[in-house]
C-alpha positions in Angstrom: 4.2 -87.5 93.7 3.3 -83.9 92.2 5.9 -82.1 91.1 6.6 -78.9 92.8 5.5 -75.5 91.2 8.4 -73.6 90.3 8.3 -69.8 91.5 8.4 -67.8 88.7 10.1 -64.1 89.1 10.3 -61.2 86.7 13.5 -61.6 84.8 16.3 -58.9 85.9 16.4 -55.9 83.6 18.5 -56.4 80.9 19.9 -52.8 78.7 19.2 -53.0 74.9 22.0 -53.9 72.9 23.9 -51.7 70.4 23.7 -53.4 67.2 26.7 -52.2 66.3 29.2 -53.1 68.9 27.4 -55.7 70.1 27.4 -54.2 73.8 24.4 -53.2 76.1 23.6 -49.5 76.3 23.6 -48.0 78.9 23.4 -44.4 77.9 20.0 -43.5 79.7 20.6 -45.5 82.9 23.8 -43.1 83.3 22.1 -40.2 81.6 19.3 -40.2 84.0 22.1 -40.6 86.9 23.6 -37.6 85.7 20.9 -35.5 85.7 20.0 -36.5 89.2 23.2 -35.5 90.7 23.2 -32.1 88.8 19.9 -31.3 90.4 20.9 -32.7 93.5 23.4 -30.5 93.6 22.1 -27.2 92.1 19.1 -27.5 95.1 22.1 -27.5 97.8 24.2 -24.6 96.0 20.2 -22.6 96.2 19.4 -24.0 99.9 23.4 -22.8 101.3 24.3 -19.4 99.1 23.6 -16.2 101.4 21.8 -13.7 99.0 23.6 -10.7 100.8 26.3 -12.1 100.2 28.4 -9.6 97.6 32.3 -10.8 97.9 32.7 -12.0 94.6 32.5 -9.2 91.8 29.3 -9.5 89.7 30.5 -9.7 85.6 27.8 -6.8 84.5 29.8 -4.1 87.2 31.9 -1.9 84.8 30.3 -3.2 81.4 27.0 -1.5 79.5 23.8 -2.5 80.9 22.4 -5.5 78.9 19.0 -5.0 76.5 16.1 -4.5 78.8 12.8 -4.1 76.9 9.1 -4.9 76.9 5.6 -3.9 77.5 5.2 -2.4 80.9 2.3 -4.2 83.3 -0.7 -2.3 83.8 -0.2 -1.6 87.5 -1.6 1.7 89.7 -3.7 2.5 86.5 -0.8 3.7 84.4 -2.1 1.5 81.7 0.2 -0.6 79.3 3.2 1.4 77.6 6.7 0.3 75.8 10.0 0.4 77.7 13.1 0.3 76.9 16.1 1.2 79.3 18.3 2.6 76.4 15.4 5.3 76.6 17.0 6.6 79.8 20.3 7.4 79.3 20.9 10.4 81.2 19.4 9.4 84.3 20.3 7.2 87.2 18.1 3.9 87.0 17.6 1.3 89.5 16.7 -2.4 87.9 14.9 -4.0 90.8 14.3 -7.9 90.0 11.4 -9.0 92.5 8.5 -11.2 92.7 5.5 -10.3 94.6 5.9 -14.1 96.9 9.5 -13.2 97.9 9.8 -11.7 101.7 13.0 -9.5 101.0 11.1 -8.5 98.0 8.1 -7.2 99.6 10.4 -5.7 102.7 12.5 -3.5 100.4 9.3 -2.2 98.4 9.4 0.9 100.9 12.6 1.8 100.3 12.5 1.4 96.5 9.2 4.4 97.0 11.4 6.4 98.7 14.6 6.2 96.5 11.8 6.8 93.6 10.7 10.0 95.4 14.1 10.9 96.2 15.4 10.9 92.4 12.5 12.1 90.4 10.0 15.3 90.1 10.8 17.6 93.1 12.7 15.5 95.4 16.1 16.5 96.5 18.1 13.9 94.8 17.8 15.5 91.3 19.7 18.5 92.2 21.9 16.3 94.6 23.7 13.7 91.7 22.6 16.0 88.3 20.1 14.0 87.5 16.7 11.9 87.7 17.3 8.3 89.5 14.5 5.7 88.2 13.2 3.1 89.1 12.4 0.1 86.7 11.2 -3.4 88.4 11.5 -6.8 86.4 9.1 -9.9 87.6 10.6 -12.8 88.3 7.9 -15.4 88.1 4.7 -14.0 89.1 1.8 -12.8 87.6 0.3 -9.5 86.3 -2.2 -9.9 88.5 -0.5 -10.3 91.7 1.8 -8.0 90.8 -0.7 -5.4 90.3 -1.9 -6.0 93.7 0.7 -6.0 95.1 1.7 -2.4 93.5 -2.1 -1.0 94.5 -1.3 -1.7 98.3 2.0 -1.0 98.6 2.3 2.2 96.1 5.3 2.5 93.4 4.4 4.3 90.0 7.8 3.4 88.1 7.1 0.9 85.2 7.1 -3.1 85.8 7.8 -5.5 83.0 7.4 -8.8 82.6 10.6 -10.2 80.9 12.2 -13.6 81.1 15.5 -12.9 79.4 15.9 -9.9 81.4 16.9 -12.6 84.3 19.3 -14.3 81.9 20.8 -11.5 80.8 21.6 -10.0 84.0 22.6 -13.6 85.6 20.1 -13.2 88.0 20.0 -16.5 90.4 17.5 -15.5 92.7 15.6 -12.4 93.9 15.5 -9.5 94.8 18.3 -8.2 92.8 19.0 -4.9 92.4 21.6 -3.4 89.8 22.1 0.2 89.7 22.7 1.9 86.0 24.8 5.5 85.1 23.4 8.0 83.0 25.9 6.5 80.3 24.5 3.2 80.5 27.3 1.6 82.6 26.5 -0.9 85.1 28.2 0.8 88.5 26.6 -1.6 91.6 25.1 -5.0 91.6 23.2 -6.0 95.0 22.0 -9.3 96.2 19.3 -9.7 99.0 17.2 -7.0 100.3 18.5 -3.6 99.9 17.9 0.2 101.7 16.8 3.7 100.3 20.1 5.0 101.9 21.9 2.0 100.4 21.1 3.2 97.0 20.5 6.9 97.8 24.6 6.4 98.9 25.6 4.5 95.8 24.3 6.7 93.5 25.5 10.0 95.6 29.2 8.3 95.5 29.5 7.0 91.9 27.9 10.6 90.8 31.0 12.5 92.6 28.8 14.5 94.5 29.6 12.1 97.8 33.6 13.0 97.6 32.9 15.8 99.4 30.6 15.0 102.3 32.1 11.7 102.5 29.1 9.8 101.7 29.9 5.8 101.7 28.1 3.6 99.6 27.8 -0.4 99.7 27.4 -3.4 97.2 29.5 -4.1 94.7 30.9 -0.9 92.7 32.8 -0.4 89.5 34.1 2.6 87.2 31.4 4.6 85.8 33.1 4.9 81.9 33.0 2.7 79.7 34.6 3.2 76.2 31.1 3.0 73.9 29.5 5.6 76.0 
C-alpha cells in the first residue's frame, strides 16, 4: 500500500528576529499599518471639510504675509519677469491660489478680472481705498501650459507664479484660496472656496476705512490691519 502524498503548503510568515532581544520584529508590519490608517484618514478629513467653510480663524490673519517669490509664467504674452510680493507694499494685493482643473477655480476667474480692473490703472477702486489692489495668482499643481491657456481664454494680466512653498507657507489645503494683503504687508482676510468681486471689493473697502462710512460689509475671515514690524 502507497503511502499517501502529503500536501505541502507555504509555511505561515514568520517576522525576522531581533538579534538582540531575541524577539520578532514587527516594526514594518505595524509601520505599514500606520501609514494606512493616516491616509485613510487624511482622504476622509479632504472628502467631508466644506471649502467655504471659514469659522475657525486662519493663523496668517493679523501676522505679515509670508515670503512669496519666483519667476512669473509667461501667460497673455507678458513674457517671464521676477516677483516678489515685498515689492508691493503700498498697495492692496489679492494672493489667489488656483489651478486651472479646479471648478471654483475657473468660476471665480471673472471676478478676480473685475477686482483687478477695479483696483488698478483707472478704475474707481484706486481713489476709493488710497491705493492700487493687485492681483497675484499662485498654481497649485498644474502646468505652464494649461495655465497659459487657461489665462489666453479667460483674460487676467496680473502675474502667475509657479511656487510650491508658497502653498506651505500659507497652509493652503486645497484650492482656490484667496488671502487678501495691506499695503503694510499684514495679512487682513483669508477665504476658502470660491469667492466674489464684491466679496473682495467689500473687504478691502472695510479694512481700508473708507467702508465706515457707507457702511460697506465685508466677509471671510478678517483681522487688525497693524502689525508691529510694519
Amino acid at each position: 500500500m502507497s503511502v499517501p502524498e502529503q500536501l505541502v503548503t507555504d509555511p505561515p510568515a514568520i517576522d525576522p528576529i531581533d538579534e538582540t532581544t531575541g524577539r520578532p520584529r514587527r516594526t514594518a508590519r505595524y509601520a505599514a499599518s500606520v501609514v494606512g490608517v493616516v491616509l485613510v484618514a487624511l482622504i476622509a478629513l479632504f472628502a467631508l471639510s466644506d471649502p467655504s467653510d471659514d469659522d475657525a480663524s486662519s493663523p496668517l490673519v493679523g501676522t505679515r504675509v509670508p515670503a512669496l517669490s519666483g519667476v512669473t509664467m509667461d501667460v497673455n504674452g507678458q513674457g517671464i519677469d521676477s516677483f516678489d510680493i515685498d515689492d508691493w507694499r503700498g498697495s492692496w494685493v489679492v494672493v489667489n491660489f488656483f489651478a486651472t482643473w479646479c471648478p471654483p477655480c475657473v468660476a471665480e476667474h471673472d471676478d478676480l478680472v473685475t477686482v483687478s480692473e477695479w483696483g488698478t490703472g483707472d478704475g474707481p477702486g484706486r481713489a476709493a481705498v488710497g491705493a492700487e489692489t493687485r492681483v497675484v495668482s499662485v498654481v497649485f499643481n498644474d502646468t505652464e501650459e494649461q495655465v497659459g491657456a487657461f489665462f489666453a481664454q479667460r483674460g487676467g494680466d496680473w502675474p502667475v507664479v509657479n511656487n510650491a512653498q508658497a502653498a506651505i507657507d500659507f497652509r493652503v489645503s486645497q484650492v482656490p484660496e484667496s488671502f487678501v494683503i495691506a499695503p503694510d504687508g499684514t495679512v487682513v482676510s483669508h477665504l476658502r472656496g470660491e469667492i466674489t468681486a464684491d466679496e473682495l471689493i467689500g473687504i478691502i473697502t472695510q479694512a481700508s476705512g473708507a467702508g465706515a462710512a457707507d457702511g460697506t460689509e465685508s466677509g471671510g475671515e478678517q483681522g487688525s490691519e497693524e502689525n508691529g514690524d510694519g
